[in-house]
C-alpha positions as CSV (number, residue, x, y, z in Angstrom):
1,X,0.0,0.0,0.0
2,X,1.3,3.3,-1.1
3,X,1.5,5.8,2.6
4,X,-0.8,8.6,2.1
5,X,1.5,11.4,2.5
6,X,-0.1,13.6,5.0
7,X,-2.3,12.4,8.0
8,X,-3.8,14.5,10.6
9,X,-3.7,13.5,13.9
10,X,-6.4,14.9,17.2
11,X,-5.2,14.9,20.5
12,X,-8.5,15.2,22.7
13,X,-7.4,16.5,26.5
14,X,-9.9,16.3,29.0
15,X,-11.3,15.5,32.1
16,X,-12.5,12.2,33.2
17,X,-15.5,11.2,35.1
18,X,-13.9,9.5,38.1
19,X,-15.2,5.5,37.9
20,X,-18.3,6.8,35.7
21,X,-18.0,5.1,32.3
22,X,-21.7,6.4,30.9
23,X,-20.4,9.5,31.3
24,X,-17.2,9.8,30.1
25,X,-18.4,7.7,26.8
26,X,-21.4,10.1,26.3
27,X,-18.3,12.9,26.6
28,X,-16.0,11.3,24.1
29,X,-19.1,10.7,21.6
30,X,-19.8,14.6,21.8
31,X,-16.2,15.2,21.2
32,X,-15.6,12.4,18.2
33,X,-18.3,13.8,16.1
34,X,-16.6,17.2,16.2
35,X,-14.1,15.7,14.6
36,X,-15.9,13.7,12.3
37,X,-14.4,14.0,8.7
38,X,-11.4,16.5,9.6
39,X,-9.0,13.9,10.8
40,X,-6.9,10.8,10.1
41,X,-6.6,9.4,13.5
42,X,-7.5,10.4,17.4
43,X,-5.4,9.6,20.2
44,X,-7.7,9.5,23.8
45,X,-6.2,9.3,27.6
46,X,-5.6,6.1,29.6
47,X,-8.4,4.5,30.8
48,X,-10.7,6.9,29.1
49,X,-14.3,5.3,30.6
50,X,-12.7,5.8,34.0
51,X,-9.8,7.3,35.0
52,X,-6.5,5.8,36.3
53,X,-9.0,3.3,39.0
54,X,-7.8,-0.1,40.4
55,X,-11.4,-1.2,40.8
56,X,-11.6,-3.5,38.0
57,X,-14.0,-6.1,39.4
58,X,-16.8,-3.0,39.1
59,X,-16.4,-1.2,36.0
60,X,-14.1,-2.9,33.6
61,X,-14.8,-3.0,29.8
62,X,-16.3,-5.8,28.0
63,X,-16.6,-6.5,23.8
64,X,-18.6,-3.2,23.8
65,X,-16.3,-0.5,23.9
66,X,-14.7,-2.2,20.7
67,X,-18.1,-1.8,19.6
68,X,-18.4,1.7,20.5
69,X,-14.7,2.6,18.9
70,X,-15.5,1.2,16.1
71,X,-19.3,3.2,15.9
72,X,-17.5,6.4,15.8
73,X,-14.2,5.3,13.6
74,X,-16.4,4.3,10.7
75,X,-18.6,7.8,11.0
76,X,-15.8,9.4,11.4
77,X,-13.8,8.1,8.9
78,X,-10.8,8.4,11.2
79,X,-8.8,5.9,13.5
80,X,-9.0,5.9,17.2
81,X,-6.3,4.9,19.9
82,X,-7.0,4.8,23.7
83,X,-6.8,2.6,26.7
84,X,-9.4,1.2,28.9
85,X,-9.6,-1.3,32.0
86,X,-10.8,-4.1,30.2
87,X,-11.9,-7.8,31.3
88,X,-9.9,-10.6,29.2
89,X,-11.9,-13.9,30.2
90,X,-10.7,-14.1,34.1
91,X,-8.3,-11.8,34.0
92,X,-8.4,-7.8,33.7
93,X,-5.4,-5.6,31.9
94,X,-4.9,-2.0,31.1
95,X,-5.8,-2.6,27.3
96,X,-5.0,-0.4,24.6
97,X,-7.5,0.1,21.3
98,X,-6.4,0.8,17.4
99,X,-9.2,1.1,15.9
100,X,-9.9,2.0,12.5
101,X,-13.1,2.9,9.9
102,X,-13.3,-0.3,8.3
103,X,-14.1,-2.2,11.8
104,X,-10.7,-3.9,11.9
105,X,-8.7,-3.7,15.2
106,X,-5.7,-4.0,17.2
107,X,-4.7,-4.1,20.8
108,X,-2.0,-4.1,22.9
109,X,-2.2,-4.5,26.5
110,X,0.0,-2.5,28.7
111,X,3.7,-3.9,29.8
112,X,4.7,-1.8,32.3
113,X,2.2,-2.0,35.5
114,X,2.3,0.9,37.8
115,X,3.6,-0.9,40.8
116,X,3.8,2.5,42.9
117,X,-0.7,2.4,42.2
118,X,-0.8,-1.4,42.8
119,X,-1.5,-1.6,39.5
120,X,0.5,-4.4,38.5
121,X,-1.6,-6.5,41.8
122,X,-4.8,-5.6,39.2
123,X,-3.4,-5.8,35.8
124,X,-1.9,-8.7,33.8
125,X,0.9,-7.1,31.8
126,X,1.2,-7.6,28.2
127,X,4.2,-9.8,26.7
128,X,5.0,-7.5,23.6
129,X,5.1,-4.5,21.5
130,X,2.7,-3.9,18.9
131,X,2.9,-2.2,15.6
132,X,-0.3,-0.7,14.2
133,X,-0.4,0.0,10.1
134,X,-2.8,2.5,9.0
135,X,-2.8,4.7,5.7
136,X,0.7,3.2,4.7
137,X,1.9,4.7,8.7
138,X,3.4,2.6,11.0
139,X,2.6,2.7,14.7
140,X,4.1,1.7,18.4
141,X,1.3,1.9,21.0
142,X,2.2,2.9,24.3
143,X,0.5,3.4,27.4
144,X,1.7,5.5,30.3
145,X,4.4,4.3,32.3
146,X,5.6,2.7,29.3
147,X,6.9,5.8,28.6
148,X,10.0,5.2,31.2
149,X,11.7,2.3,29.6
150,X,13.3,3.4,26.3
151,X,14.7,-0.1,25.5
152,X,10.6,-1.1,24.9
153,X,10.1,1.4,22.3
154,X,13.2,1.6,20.8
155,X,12.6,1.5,16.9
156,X,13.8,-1.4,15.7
157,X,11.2,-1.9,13.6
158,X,11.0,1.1,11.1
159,X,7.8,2.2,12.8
160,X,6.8,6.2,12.3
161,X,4.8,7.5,15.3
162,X,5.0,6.6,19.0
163,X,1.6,7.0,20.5
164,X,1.4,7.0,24.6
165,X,-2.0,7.5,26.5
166,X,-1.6,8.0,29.8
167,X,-2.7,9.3,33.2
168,X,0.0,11.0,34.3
169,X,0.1,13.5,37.3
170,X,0.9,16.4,38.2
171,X,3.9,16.0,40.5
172,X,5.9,13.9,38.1
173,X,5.0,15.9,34.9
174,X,8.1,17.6,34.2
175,X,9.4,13.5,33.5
176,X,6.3,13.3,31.2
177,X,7.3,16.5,29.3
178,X,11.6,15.6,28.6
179,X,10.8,11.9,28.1
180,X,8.2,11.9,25.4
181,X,10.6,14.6,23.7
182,X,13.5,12.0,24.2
183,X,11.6,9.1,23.0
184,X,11.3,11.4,19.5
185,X,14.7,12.1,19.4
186,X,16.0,8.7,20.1
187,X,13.9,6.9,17.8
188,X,13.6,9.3,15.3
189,X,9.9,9.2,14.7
190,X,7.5,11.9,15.5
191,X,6.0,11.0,18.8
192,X,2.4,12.2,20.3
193,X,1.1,11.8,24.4
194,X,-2.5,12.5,25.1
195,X,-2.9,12.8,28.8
196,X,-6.1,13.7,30.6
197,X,-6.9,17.3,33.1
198,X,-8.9,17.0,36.4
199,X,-8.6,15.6,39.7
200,X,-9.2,11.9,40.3
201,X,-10.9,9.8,42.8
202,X,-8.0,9.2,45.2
203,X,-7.1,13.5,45.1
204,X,-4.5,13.0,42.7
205,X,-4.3,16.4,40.6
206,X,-3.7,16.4,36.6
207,X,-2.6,19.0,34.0
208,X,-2.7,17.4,30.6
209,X,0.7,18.7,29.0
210,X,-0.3,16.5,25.8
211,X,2.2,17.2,23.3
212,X,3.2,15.9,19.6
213,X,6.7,15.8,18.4
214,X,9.0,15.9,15.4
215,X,12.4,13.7,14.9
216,X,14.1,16.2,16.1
217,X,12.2,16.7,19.1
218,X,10.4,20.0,18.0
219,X,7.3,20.9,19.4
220,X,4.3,20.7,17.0
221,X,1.9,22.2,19.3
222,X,3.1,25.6,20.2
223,X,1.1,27.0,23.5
224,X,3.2,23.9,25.4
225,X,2.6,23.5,27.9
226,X,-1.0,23.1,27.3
227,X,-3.6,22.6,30.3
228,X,-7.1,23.2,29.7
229,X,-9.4,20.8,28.4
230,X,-9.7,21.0,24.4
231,X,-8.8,19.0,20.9
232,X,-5.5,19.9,18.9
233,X,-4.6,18.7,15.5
234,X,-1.3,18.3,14.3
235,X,-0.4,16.8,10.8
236,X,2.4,14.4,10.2
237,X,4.3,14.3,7.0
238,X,5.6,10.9,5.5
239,X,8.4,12.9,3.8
240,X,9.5,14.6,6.8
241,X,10.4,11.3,8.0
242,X,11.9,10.2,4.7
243,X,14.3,13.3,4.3
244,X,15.8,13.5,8.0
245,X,16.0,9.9,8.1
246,X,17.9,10.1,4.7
247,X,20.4,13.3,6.2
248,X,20.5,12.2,9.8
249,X,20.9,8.0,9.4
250,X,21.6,7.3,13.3
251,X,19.0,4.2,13.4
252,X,21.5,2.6,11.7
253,X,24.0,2.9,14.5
254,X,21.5,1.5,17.1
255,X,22.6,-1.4,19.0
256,X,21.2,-5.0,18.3
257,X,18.9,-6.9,21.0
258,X,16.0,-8.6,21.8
259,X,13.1,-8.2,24.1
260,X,13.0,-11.1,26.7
């Protein structure tokens, strides 16, 4: 398939309902069908039907979220990457969704657990990396505290955007801010986060910074750092990626390994 040269990609900031997935979905579907026809792909928080919540048992996700991602991606005519707590027969894990128009999905389940949340006592935590295609793009989904081990996403396999999700708070969001501009530069690939605004059940305070980056690790969305709630499109240029990678052929000194 020949890459469709330009893609636009909407990073939709916002707060989350705390545990209330009715609301936060009724949100979201007010917010996709803005976007309806003006956009390639959107990227949602972590958890997006209930914030960053260790209460599986209760509200987990079944088959129809897929169902309701894949509602809005074929109206829209766009993709659609976010996360949910999601029930996988007896077990629950923090599950990522790539969704796109034609109904056809993939997922990847989060490998990092958050073991200062107790997530990882919740959570099964996925075995592997996976690489999305869409429109001729390659993409690594990410989630959240993935974002802290570079050896996970490093781009081994010619992939063009990093996408994390993520609830990630206030306190620790200046690490948010230099490694998703790291994780650009290193793996030369532009690189988007979508976090989420608000407070959370358990008091813990959030203040988006969701940001999109080139190779070089320029910012492509320029009132950074960006707080309020709100939807910014940035569009990503296949030759972009071509030309620096062409001038600027660093991959190619990358070291060899495997994941374990």
């Amino acid at each position: 398939m020949q890459p469709q040269e330009n893609i636009k990609v909407s990073l939709i900031q916002t707060h989350l309902a705390w545990e209330t997935p009715k609301a936060n979905l009724e949100q979201f579907s007010r917010k996709l069908e803005q976007l309806y026809g003006v956009t390639d792909l959107v990227v949602l928080p972590e958890m997006f039907t209930t914030g960053f919540s260790m209460n599986a048992q209760q509200h987990a996700s079944s088959e129809q979220i897929i169902e309701y991602l894949m509602k809005h991606a074929k109206k829209g005519k766009f993709a659609i990457y976010g996360s949910v707590m999601f029930r996988d027969g007896e077990r629950f894990v923090n599950r990522g969704f790539f969704v796109r128009p034609d109904r056809t999905y993939d997922f990847y389940d989060k490998r990092h657990t958050f073991t200062l949340a107790k997530e990882h006592e919740v959570y099964h935590k996925g075995e592997k990396p996976i690489i999305s295609e869409y429109l001729g793009w390659k993409f690594n989904l990410q989630i959240c505290y993935d974002l802290r081990f570079p050896v996970f996403s490093r781009n081994t396999q010619e992939y063009d955007v990093l996408l994390y999700v993520a609830n990630w708070p206030v306190p620790r969001i200046n690490a948010w801010d230099a490694l998703l501009k790291a994780r650009a530069i290193e793996n030369m690939c532009y690189t988007i986060g979508v976090n989420r605004t608000g407070l959370d059940g358990n008091g813990m305070e959030y203040n988006g910074h969701s940001q999109a980056y080139d190779l070089l690790g320029e910012e492509m969305i320029e009132d950074h750092p960006w707080e309020n709630q709100n939807i910014k499109t940035v569009q990503l240029k296949k030759s972009h990626i071509n030309l620096l990678r062409e001038k600027l052929q660093f991959l190619g000194d990358r070291d060899d390994f495997k994941l374990s």
